[in-house]
C-alpha positions as CSV (number, residue, x, y, z in Angstrom):
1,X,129.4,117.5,197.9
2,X,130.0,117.5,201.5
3,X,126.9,117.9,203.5
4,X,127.6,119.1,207.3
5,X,125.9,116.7,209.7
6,X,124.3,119.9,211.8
7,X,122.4,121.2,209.0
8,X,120.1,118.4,208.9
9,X,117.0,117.8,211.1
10,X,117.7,115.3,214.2
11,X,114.9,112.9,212.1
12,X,116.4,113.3,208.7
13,X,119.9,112.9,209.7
14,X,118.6,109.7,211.5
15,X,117.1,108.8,208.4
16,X,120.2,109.1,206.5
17,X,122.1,107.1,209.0
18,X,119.5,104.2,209.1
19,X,119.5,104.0,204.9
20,X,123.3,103.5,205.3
21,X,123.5,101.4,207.8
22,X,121.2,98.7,206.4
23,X,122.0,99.6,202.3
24,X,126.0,98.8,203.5
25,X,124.7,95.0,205.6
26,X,127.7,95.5,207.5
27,X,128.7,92.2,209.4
28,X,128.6,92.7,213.5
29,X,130.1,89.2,213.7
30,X,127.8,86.8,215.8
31,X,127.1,89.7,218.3
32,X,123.5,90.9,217.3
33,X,123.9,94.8,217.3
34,X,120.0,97.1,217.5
35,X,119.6,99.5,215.4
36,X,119.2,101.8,217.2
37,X,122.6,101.3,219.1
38,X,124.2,101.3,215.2
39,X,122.6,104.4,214.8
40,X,124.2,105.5,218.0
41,X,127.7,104.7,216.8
42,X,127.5,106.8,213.2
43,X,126.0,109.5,214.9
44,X,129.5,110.0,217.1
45,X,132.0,108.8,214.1
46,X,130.1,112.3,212.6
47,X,130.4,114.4,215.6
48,X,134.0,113.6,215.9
49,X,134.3,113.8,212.5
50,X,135.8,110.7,211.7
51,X,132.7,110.1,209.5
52,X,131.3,112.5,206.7
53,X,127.9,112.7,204.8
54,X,128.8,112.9,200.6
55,X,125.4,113.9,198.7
56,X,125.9,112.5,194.8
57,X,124.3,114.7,192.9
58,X,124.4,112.7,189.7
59,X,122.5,109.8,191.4
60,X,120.7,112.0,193.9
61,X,121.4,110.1,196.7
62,X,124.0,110.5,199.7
63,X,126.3,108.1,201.2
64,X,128.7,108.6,204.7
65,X,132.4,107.6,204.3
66,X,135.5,107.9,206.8
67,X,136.7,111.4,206.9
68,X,140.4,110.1,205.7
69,X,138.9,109.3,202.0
70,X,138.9,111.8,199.5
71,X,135.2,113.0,199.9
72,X,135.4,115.8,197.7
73,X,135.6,113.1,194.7
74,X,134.2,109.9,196.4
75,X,135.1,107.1,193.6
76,X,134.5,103.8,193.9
């Protein structure tokens, strides 16, 4: 299930962003990125919705993806 970015609270949606962002580890190469500039970054891949936030209702968790995947049925 899609959940739109606008619904959420500005403190839950930046909660949702930070559990992604360290639950994926993604590599920044050798450059040492803040989290707060990581946050940053998600935050505008949502507002131009290149980005989308998928709530899992079987695990009862959520996730972001790009916009180009199938998020009606995630997969693996």
């Amino acid at each position: 299930m899609l959940i739109p970015h606008q619904m959420l609270s500005p403190a839950a949606l930046d909660g949702v962003i930070e559990a992604f962002i360290t639950r994926e580890g993604t590599d920044y190469g050798t450059e040492d990125i803040p989290l707060a500039t990581k946050v940053w970054q998600v935050r505008q891949q949502l507002e131009a919705g290149t980005a989308v936030i998928v709530y899992d209702q079987e695990t009862q968790s959520c996730t972001m993806q790009p916009r180009h995947r199938d998020a009606a049925h995630p997969g693996p």
